[in-house]
Each structure stands twice: as C-alpha cells, then as structure tokens.
C-alpha positions in Angstrom: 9.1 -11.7 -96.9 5.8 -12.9 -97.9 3.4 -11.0 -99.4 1.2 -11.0 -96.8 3.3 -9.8 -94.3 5.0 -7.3 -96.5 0.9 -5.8 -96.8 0.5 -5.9 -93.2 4.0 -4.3 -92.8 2.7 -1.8 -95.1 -0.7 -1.1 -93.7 0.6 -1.2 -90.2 3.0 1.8 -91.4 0.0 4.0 -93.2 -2.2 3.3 -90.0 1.0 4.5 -87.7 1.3 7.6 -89.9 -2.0 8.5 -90.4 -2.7 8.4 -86.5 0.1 10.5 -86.0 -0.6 13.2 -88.7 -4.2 13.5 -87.1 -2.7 13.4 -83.5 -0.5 16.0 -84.4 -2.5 18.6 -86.5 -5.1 18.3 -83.3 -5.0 22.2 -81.9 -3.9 22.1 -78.3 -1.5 19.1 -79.1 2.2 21.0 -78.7 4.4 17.0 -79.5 3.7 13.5 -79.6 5.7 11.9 -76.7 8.5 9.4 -77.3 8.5 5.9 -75.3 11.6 5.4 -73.3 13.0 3.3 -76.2 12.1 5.7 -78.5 14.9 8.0 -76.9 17.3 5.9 -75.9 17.7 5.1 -79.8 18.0 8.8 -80.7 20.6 9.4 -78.2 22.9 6.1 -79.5 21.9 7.4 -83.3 23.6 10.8 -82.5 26.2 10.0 -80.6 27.0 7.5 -83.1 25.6 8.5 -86.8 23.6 5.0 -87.2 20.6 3.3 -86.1 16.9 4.2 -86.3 17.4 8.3 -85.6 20.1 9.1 -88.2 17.7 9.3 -91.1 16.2 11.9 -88.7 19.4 14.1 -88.5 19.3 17.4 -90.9 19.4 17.5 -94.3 18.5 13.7 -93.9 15.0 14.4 -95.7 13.0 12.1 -94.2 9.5 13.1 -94.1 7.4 13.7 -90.7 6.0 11.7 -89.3 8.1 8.9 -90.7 8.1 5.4 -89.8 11.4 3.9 -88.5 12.1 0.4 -87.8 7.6 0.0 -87.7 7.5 2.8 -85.4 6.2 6.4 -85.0 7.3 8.1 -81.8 4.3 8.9 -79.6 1.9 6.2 -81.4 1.3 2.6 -81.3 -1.0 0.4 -83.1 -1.8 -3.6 -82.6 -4.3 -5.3 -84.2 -7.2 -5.7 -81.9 -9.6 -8.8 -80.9 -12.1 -8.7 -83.4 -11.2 -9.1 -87.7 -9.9 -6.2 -88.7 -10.2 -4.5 -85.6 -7.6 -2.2 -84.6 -6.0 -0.8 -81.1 -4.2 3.0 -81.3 -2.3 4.5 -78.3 -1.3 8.0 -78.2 1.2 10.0 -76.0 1.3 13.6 -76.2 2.1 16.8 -74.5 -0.7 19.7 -74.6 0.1 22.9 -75.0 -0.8 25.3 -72.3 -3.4 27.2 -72.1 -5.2 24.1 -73.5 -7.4 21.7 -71.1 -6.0 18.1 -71.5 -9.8 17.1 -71.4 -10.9 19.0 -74.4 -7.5 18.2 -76.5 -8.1 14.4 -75.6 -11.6 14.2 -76.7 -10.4 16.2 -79.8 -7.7 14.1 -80.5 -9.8 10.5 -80.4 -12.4 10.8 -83.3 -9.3 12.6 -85.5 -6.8 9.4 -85.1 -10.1 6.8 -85.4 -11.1 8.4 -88.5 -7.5 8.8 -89.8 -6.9 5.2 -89.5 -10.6 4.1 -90.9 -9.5 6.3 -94.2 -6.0 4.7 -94.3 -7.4 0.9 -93.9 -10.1 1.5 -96.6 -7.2 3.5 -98.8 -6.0 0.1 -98.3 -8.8 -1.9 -99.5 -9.9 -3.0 -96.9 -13.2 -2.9 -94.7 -13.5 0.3 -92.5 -12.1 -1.3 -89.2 -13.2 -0.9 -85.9 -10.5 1.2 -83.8 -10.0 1.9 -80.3 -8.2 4.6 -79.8 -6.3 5.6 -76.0 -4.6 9.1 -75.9 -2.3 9.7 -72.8 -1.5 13.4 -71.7 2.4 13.1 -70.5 3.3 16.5 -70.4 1.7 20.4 -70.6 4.3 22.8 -72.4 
C-alpha cells in the first residue's frame, strides 16, 4: 500500500472515530445504530469466532469506538465534492425522555467539530464537513 493511501486509510479511521466519540458522548444519544451489514457480520463473528466482530468479543480489548475493516458501526464518512471536504452520516437511537430534535441539533456541531480537530491533528486544512444524523430508534 502506498503511502498515500495508507494516510487516507489512516485519516479516514481518526475522522470515523472521532465522529463517533462525539456522537456518542452527545446527552440524549442512548447507541449508535448498526447498518444491516454491520449486524449481519457480528452474528457470523459469533457464531463462528472470526471475522470483523471477534476482536469485539470480551476480554478481546479492543478499544470503543474501534474501527474494523474501515468501519464504525452507526457512522459513515466519504469524502465530499469540494478539496478536502468531507460528508459524515450518523444513525443513532435517543434515549427517552429526550426530543430527537434537540439531540440531533446537539449531535451535528459535536461530530463537525470532532472531525475538523481530527483533520487538522492530521495536518491538514480544517475541512469543510456535512454532517446527516438519522434518529432510528427511541430507547
């Protein structure tokens, strides 16, 4: 792998956590929300000790939230249109007794400056970062 890549690789995995860290220390936010493939890779890791999810098993030590295979369940990140723009998307579950509104529009200037701090950390230019948060669930 290139160096290059093996940066972007990097930074992609630093912007992943860091939007995930801010997501998730958000009050009101109870999870973040697993895709579909997300789960379906947990369930084949436990059922058969390998793959993406065993690291997550106990006693495996791996650190929350932890990248795994250049994902973070409950957060995606793709570059956006512009030079060193970048596009977040969130998933989460509010707790209740916590209006999705007001958890959503706390949530979105967290994760933007999270990822601003871990593109600069970087050494890069403070990006510009759009950043969509979905409710899926109240718990």
């Amino acid at each position: 792998m290139s160096q290059v890549m093996k940066g972007d690789a990097q930074l992609h995995a630093a912007i992943l956590r860091a939007a995930a860290g801010a997501a998730k220390d958000t009050p009101g936010v109870a999870f973040l929300r697993p895709g579909l493939g997300e789960l379906l890779r947990g369930t084949v890791a436990r059922t058969t000790g390998t793959g993406s999810g065993a690291a997550s098993r106990p006693g495996g030590g791996s650190p929350a939230p932890s990248v795994r295979g250049g994902r973070v369940p409950g957060v995606r990140a793709d570059r956006g249109p512009g030079p060193g723009a970048w596009r977040i998307r969130v998933h989460l579950a509010v707790r209740r007794g916590h209006r999705a509104l007001d958890v959503v529009r706390a949530v979105r200037p967290r994760v933007t400056a999270a990822v601003q701090e871990a593109v600069r950390t970087a050494g890069e230019a403070a990006p510009e970062v759009a950043v969509t948060v979905t409710v899926t669930d109240i718990t």
